[in-house]
PyMOL Python script that loads the backbone (N, CA, C, O; Angstrom):
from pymol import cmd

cmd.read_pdbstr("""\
ATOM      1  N   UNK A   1     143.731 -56.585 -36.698  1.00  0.00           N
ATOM      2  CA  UNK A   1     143.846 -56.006 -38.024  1.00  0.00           C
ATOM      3  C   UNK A   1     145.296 -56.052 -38.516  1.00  0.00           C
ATOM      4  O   UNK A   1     145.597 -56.678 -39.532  1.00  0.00           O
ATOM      5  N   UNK A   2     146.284 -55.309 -37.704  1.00  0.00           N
ATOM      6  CA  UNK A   2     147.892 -55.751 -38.013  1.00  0.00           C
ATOM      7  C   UNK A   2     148.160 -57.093 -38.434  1.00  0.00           C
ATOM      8  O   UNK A   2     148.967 -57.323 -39.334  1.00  0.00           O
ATOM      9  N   UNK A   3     147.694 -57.757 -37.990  1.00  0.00           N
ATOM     10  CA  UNK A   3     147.926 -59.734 -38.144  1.00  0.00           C
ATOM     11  C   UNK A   3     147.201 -60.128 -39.313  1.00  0.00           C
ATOM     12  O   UNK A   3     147.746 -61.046 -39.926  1.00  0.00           O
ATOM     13  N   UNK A   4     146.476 -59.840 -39.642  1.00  0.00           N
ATOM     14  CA  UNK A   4     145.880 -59.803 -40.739  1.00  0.00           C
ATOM     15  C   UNK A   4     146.419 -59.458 -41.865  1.00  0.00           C
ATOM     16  O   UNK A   4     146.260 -60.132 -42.883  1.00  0.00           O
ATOM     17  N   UNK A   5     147.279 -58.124 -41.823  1.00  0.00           N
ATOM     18  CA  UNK A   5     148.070 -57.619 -42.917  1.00  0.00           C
ATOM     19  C   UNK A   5     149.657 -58.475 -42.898  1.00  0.00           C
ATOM     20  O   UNK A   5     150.262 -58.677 -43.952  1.00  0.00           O
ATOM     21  N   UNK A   6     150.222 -58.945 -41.486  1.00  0.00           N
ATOM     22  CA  UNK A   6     151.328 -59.475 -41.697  1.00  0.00           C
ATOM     23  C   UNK A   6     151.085 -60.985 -42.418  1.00  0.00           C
ATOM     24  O   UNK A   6     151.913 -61.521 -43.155  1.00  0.00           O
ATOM     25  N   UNK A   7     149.738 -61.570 -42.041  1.00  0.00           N
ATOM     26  CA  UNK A   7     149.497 -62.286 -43.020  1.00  0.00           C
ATOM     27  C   UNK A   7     149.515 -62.471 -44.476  1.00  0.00           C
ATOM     28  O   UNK A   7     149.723 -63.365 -45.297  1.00  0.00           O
ATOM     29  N   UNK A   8     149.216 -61.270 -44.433  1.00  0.00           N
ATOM     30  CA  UNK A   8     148.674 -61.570 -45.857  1.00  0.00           C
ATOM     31  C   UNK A   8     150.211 -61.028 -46.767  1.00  0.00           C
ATOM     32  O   UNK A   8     150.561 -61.348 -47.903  1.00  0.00           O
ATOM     33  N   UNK A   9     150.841 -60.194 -45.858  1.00  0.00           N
ATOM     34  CA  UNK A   9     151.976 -59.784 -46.692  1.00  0.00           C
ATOM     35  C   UNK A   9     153.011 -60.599 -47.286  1.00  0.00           C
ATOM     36  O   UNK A   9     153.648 -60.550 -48.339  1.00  0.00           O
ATOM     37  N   UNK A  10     152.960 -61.861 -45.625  1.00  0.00           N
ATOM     38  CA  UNK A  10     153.797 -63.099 -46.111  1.00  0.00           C
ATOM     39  C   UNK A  10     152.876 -63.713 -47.215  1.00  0.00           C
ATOM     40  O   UNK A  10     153.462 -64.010 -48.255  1.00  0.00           O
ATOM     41  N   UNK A  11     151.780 -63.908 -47.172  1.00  0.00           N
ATOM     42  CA  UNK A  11     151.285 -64.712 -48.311  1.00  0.00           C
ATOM     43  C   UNK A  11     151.649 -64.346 -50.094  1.00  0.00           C
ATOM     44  O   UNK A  11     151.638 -65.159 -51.018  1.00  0.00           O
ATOM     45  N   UNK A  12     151.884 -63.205 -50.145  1.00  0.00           N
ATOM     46  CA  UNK A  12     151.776 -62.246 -51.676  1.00  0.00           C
ATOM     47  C   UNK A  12     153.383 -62.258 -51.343  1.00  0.00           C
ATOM     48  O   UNK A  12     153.884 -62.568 -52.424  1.00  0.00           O
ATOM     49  N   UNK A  13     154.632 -62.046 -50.227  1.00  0.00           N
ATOM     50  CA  UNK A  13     155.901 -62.075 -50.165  1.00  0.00           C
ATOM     51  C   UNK A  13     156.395 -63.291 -49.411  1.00  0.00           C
ATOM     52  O   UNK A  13     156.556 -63.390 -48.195  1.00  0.00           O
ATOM     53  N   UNK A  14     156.676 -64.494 -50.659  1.00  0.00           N
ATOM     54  CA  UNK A  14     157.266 -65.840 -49.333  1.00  0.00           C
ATOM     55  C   UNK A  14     158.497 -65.204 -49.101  1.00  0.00           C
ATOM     56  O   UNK A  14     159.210 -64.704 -49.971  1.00  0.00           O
ATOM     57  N   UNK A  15     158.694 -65.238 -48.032  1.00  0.00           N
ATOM     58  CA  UNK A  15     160.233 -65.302 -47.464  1.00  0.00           C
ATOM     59  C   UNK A  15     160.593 -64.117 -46.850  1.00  0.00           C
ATOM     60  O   UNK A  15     161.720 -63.867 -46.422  1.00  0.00           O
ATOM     61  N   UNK A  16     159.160 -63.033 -46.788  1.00  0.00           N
ATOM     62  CA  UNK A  16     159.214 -61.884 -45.953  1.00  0.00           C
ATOM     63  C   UNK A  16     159.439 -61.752 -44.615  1.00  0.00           C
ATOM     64  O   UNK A  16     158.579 -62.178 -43.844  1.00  0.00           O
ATOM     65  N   UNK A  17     160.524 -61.197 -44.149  1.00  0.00           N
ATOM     66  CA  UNK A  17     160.529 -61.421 -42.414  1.00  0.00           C
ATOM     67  C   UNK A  17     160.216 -60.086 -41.804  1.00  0.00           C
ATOM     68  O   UNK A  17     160.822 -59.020 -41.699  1.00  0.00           O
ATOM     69  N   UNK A  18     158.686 -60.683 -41.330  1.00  0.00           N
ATOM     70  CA  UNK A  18     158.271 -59.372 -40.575  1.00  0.00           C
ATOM     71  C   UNK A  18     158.813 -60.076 -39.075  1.00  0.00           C
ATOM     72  O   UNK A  18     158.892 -61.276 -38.813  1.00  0.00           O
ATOM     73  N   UNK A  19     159.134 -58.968 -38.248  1.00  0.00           N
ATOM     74  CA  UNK A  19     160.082 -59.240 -36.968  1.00  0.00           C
ATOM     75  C   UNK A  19     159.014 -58.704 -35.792  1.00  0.00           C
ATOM     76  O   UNK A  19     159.209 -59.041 -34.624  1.00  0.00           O
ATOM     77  N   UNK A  20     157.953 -57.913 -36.127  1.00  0.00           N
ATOM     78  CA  UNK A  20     157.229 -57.195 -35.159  1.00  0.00           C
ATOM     79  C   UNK A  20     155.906 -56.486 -35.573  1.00  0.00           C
ATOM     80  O   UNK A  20     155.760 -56.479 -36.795  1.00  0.00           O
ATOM     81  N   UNK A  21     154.935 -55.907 -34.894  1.00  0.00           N
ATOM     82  CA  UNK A  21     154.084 -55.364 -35.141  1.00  0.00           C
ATOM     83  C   UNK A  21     153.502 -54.660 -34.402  1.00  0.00           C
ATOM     84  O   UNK A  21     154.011 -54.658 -33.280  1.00  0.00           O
ATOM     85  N   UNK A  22     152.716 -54.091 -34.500  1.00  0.00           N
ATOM     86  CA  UNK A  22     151.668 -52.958 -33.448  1.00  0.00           C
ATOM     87  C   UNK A  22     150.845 -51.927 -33.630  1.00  0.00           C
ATOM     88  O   UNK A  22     151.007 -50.957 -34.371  1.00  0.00           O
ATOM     89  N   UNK A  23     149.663 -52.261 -32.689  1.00  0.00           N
ATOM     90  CA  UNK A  23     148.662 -51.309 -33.447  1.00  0.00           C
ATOM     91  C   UNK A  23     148.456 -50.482 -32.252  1.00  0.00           C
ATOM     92  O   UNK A  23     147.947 -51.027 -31.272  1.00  0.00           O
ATOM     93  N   UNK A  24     148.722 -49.469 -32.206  1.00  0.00           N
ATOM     94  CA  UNK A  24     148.121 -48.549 -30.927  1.00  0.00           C
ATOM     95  C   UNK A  24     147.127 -48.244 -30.888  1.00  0.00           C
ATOM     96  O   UNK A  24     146.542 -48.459 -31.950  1.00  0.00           O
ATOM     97  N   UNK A  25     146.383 -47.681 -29.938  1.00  0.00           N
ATOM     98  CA  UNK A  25     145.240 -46.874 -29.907  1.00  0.00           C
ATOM     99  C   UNK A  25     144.715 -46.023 -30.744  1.00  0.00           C
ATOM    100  O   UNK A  25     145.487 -45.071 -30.860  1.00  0.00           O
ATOM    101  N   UNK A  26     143.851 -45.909 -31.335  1.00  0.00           N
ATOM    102  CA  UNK A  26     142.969 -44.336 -31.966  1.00  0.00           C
ATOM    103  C   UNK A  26     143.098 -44.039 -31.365  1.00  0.00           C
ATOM    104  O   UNK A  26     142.293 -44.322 -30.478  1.00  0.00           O
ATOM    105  N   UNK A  27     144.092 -43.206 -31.046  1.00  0.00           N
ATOM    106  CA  UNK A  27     144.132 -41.073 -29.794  1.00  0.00           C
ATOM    107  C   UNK A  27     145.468 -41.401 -30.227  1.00  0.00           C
ATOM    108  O   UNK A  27     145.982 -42.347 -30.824  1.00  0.00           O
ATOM    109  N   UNK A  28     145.975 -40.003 -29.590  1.00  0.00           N
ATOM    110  CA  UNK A  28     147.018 -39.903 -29.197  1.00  0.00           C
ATOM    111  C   UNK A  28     147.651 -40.319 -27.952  1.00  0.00           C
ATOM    112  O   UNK A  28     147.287 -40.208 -26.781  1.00  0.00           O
ATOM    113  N   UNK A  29     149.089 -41.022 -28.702  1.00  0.00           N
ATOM    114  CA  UNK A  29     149.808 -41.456 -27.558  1.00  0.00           C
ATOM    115  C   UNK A  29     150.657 -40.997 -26.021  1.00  0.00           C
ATOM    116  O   UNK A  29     151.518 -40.119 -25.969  1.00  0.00           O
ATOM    117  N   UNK A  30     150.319 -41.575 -25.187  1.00  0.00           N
ATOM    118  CA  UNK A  30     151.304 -40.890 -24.738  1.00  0.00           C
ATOM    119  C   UNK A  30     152.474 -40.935 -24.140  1.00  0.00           C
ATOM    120  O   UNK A  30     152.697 -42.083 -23.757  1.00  0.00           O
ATOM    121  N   UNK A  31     153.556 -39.997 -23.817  1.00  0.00           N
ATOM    122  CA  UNK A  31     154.765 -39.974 -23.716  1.00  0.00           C
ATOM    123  C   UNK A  31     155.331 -41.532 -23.558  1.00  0.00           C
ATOM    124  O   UNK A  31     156.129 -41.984 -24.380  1.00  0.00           O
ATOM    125  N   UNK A  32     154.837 -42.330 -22.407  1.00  0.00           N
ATOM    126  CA  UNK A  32     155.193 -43.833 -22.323  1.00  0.00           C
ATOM    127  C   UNK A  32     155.190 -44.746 -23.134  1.00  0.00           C
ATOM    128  O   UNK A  32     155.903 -45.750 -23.151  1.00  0.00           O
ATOM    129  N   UNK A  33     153.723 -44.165 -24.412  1.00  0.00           N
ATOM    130  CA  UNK A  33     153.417 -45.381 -25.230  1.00  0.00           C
ATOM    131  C   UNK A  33     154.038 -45.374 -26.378  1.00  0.00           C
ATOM    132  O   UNK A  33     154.340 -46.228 -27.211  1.00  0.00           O
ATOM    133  N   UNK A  34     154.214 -43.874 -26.222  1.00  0.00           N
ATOM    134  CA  UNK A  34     155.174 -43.793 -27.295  1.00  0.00           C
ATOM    135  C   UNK A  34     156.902 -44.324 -27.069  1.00  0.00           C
ATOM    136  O   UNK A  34     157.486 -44.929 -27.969  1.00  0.00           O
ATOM    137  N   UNK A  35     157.373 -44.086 -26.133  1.00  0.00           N
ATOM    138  CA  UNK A  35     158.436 -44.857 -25.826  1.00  0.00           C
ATOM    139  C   UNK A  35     158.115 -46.221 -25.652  1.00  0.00           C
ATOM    140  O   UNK A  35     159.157 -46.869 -25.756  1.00  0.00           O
ATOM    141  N   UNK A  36     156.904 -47.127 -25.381  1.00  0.00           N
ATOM    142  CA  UNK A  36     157.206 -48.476 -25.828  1.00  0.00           C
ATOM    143  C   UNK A  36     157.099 -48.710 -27.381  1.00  0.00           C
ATOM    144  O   UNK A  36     157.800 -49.592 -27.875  1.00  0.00           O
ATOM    145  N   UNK A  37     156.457 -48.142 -27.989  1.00  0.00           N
ATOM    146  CA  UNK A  37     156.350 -48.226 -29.384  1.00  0.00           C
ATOM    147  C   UNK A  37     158.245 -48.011 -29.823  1.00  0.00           C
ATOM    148  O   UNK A  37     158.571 -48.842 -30.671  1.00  0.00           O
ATOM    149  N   UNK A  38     159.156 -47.291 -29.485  1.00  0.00           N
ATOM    150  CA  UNK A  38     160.024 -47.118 -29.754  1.00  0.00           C
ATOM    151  C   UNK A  38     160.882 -48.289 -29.391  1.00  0.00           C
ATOM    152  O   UNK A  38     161.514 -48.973 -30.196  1.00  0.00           O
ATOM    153  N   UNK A  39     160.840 -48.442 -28.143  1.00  0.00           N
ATOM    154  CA  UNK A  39     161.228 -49.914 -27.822  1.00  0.00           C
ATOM    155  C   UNK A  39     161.021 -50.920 -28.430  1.00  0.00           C
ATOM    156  O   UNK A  39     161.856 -51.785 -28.695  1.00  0.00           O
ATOM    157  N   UNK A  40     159.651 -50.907 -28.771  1.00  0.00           N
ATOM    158  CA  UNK A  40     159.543 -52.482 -29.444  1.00  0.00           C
ATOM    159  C   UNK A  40     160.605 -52.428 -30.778  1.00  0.00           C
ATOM    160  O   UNK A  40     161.399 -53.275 -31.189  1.00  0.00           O
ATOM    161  N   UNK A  41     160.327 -51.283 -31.194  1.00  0.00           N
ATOM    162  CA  UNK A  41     161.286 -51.205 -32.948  1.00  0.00           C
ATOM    163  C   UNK A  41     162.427 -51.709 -32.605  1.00  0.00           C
ATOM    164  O   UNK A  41     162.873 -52.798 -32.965  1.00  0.00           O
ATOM    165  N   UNK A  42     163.081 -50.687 -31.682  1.00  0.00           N
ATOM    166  CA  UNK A  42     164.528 -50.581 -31.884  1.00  0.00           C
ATOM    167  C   UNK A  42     165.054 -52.346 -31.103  1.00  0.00           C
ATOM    168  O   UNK A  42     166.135 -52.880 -31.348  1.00  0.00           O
ATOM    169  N   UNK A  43     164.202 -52.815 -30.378  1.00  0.00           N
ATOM    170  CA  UNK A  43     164.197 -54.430 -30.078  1.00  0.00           C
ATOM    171  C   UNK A  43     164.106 -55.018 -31.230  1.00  0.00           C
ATOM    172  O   UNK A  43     165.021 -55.361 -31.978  1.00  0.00           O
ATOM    173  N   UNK A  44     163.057 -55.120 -31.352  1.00  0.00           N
ATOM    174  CA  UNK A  44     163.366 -56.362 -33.065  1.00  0.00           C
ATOM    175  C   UNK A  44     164.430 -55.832 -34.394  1.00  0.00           C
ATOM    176  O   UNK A  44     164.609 -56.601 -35.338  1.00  0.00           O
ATOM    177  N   UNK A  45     164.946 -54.779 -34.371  1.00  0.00           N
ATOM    178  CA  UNK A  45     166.054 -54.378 -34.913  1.00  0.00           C
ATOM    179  C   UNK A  45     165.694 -54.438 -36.644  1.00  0.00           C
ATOM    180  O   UNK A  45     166.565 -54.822 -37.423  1.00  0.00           O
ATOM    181  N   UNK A  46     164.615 -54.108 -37.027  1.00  0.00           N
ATOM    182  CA  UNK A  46     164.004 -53.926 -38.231  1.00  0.00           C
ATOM    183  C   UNK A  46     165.319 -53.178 -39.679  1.00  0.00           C
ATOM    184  O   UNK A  46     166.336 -52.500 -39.534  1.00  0.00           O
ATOM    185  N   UNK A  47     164.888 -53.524 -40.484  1.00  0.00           N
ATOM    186  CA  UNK A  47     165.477 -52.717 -41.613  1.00  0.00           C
ATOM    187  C   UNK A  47     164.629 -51.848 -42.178  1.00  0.00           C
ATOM    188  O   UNK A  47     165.142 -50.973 -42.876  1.00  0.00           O
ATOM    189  N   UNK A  48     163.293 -51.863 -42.040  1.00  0.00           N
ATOM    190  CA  UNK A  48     162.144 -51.301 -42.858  1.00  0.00           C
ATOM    191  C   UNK A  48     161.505 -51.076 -41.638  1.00  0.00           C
ATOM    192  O   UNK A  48     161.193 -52.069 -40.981  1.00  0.00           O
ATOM    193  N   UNK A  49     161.153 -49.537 -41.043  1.00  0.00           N
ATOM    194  CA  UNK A  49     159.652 -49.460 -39.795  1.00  0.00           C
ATOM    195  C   UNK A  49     158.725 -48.307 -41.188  1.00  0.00           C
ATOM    196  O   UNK A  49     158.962 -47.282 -41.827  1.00  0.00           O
ATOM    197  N   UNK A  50     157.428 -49.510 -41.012  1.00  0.00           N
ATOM    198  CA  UNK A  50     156.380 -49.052 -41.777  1.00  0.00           C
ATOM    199  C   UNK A  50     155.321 -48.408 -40.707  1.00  0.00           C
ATOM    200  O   UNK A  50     154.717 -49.063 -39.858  1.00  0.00           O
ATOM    201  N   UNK A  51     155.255 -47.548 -40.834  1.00  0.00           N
ATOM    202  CA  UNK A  51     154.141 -46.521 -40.191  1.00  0.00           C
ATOM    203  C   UNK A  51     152.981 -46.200 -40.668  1.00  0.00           C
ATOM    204  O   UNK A  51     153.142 -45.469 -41.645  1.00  0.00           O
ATOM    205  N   UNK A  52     151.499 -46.467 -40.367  1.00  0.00           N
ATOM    206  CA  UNK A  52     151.117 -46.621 -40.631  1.00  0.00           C
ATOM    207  C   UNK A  52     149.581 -46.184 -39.723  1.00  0.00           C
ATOM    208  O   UNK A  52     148.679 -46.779 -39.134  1.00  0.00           O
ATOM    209  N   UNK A  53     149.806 -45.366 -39.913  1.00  0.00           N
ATOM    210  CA  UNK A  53     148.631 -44.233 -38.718  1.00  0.00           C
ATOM    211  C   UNK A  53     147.541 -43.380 -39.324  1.00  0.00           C
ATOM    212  O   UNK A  53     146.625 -42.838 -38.705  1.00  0.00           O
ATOM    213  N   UNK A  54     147.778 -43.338 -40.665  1.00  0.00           N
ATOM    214  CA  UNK A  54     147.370 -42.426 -41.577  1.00  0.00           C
ATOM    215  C   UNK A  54     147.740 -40.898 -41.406  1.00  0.00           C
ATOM    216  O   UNK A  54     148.028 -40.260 -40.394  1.00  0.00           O
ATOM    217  N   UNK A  55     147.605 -40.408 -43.140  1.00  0.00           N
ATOM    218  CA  UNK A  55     148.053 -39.397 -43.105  1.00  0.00           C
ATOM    219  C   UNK A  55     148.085 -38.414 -41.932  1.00  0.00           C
ATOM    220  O   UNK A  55     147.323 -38.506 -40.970  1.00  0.00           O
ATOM    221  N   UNK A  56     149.136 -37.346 -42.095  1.00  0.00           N
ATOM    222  CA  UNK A  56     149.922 -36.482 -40.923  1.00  0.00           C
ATOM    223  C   UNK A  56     149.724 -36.974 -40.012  1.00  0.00           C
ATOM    224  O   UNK A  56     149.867 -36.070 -39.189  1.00  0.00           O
ATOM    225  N   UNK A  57     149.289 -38.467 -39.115  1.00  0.00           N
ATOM    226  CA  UNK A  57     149.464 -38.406 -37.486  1.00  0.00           C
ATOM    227  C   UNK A  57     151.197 -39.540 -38.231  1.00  0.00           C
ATOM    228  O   UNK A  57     152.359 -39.220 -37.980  1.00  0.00           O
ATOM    229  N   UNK A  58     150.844 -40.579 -38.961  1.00  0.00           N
ATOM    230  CA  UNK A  58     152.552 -40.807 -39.289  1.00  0.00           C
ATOM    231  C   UNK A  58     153.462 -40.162 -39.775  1.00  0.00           C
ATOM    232  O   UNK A  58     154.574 -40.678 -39.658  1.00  0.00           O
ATOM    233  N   UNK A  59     153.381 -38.844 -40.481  1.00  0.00           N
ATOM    234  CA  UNK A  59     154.329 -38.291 -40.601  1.00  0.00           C
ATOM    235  C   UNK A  59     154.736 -37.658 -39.477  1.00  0.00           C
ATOM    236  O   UNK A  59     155.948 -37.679 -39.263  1.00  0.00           O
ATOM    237  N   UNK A  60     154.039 -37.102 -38.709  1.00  0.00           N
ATOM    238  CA  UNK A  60     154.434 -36.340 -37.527  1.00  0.00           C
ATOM    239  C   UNK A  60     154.786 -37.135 -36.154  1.00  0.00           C
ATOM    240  O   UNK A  60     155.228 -36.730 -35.079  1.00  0.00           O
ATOM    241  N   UNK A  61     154.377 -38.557 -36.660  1.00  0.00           N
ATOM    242  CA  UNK A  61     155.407 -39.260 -35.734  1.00  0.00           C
ATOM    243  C   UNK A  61     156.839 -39.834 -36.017  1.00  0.00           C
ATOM    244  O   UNK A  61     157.716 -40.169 -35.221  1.00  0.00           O
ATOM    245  N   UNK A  62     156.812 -39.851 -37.497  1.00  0.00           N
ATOM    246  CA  UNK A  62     158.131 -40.084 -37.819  1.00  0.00           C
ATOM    247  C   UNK A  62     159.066 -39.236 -37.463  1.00  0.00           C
ATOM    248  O   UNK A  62     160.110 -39.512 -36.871  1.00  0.00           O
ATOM    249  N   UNK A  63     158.612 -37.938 -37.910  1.00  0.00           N
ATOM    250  CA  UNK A  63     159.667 -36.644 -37.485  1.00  0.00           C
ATOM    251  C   UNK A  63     159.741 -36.298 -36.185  1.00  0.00           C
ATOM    252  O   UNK A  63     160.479 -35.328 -36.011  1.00  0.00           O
ATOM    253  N   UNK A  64     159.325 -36.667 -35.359  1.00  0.00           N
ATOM    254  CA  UNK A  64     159.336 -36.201 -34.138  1.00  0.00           C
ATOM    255  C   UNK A  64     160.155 -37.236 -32.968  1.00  0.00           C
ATOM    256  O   UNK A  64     160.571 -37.063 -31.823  1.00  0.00           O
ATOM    257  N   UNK A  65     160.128 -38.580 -34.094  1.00  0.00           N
ATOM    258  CA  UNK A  65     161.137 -39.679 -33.178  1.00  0.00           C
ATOM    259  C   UNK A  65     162.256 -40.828 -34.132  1.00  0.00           C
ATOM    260  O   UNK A  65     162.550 -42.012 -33.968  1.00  0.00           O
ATOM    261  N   UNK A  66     162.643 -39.832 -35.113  1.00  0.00           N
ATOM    262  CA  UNK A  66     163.359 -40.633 -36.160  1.00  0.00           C
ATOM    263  C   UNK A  66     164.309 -41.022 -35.759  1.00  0.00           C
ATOM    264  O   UNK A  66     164.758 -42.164 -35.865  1.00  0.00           O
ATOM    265  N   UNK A  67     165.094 -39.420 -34.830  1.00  0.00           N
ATOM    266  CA  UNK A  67     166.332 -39.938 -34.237  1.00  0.00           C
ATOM    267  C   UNK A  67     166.456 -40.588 -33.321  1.00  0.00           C
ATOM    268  O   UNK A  67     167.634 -40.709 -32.984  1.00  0.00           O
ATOM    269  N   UNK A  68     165.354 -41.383 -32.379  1.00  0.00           N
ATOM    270  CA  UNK A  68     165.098 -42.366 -31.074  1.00  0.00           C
ATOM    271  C   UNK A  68     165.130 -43.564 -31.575  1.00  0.00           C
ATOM    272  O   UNK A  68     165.731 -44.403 -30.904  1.00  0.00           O
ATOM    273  N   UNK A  69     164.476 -44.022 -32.943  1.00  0.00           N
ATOM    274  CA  UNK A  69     164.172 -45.221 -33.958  1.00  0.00           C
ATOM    275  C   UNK A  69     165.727 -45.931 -34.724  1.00  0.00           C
ATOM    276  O   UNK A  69     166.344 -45.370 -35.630  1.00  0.00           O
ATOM    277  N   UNK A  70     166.011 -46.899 -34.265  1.00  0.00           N
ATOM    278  CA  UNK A  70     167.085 -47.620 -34.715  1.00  0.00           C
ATOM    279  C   UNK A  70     167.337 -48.206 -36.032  1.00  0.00           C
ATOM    280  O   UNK A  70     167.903 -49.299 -36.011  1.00  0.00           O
ATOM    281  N   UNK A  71     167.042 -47.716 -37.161  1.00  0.00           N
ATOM    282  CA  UNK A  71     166.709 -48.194 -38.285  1.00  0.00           C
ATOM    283  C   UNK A  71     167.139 -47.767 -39.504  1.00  0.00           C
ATOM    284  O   UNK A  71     166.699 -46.676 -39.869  1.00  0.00           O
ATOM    285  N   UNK A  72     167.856 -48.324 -40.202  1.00  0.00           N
ATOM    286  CA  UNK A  72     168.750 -47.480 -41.598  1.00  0.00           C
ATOM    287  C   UNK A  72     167.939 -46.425 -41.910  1.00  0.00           C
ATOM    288  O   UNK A  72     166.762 -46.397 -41.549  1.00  0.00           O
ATOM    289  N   UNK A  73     168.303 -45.810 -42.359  1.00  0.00           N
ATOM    290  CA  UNK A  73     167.789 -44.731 -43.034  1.00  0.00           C
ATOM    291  C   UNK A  73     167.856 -44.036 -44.814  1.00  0.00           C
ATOM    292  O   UNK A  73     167.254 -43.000 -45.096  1.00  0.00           O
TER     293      UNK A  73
END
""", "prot")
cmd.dss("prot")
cmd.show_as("cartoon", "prot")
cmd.util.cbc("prot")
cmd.orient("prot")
């Protein structure tokens, strides 16, 4: 489903550089997966991390690991 959208994003944005992606599990993560999820970001060194979990499970992951996430702000 992610691949699908990075598709299609380059298609509607030429010259978009998506650097990474990932779809976790339906549940909640845990402590590890959430530190690879952090890893992968702060590895591909993004300007934009789009979250995308639906309402309050991404907000409450943003706030809870903004300051771990390598990414302008």
């Amino acid at each position: 489903m992610v691949e699908k959208l990075a598709v299609r994003l380059r298609d509607r944005f030429p010259g978009i550089q998506i650097v990474g992606t990932y779809a976790p599990p339906f549940r909640l993560l845990t402590e590890s997966e959430d530190a690879t999820a952090i890893e992968l970001i702060n590895t591909a060194q993004p300007d934009i991390v789009w979250i995308g979990l639906g309402a309050a499970k991404e907000e409450y992951w943003a706030a809870s690991y903004i300051r771990r996430v390598n990414a302008p702000s």
